[in-house]
N, C-alpha and C positions, 0 to 999 in steps of 0.2 A: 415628856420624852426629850432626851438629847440628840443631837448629830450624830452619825455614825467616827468625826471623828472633831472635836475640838484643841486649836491649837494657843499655848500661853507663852507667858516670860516666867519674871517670877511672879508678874499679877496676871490675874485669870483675863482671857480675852486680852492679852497682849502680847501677841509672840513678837520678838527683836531681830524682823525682818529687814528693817530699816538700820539695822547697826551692824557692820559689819564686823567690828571688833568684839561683840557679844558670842559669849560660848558655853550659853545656856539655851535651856529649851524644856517647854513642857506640854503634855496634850491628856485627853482625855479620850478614851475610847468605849463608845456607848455599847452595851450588851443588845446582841441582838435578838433575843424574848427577856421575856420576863421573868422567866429563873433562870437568867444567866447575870454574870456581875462587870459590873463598869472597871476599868483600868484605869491611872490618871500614874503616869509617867513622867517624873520630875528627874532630867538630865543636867546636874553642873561638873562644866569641863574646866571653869574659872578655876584658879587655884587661893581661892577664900572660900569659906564656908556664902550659902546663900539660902532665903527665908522663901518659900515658895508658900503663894496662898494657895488650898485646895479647894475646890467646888464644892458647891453644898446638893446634898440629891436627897431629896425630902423622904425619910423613912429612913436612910440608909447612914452606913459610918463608914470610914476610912478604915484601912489593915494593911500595917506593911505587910509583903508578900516577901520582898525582895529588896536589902539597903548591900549594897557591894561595898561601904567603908566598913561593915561589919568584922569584914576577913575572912568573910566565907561567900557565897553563893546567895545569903539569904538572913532575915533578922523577923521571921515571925514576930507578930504583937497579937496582943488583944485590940479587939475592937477600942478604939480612942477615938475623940474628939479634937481636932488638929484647926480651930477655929481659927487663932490666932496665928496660923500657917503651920509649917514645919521648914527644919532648917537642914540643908541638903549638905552632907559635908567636901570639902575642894573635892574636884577630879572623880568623881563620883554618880550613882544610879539607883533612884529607889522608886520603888514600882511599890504603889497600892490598891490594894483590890477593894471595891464594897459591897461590905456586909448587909444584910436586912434584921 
């Protein structure tokens, strides 16, 4: 079981409280049963692209829900494996949900 709510940068367990010039942010929001699903919420407001690592939750995969560079609202995927992180594009928001 995770937190009810974990907070990152673009490495896991390290949000850039300590930087005040930083204008990124990322967290993770634990489901609360067991058929419900985890959110992990990667925000970059930097205007470069940025490599977010996402958490690993045993059984489960990552699904964008929601990428706002899209140009819409939203960029459904299939279920993927984003090991190697994913990369958030400038001024932007992508929300993923996981799957079992």
């Amino acid at each position: 079981m995770i937190p009810d709510i974990q907070w990152h940068g673009t490495r896991l367990g390290m949000p850039p409280w300590q930087s005040p010039e930083a204008r990124y942010i990322a967290f993770t929001l634990a489901p609360r049963t067991e058929t419900e699903t985890a959110l992990h919420v990667l925000i970059n407001m930097e205007c470069v692209p940025l490599r977010f690592q996402l958490p690993s939750l045993p059984g489960r995969r990552w699904t964008i829900v929601i990428d706002t560079a899209a140009g819409d609202a939203g960029r459904p995927s299939e279920s993927v494996c984003y090991d190697s992180g994913f990369d958030v594009a400038a001024r932007s928001i992508v929300v993923f949900e996981s799957v079992g």
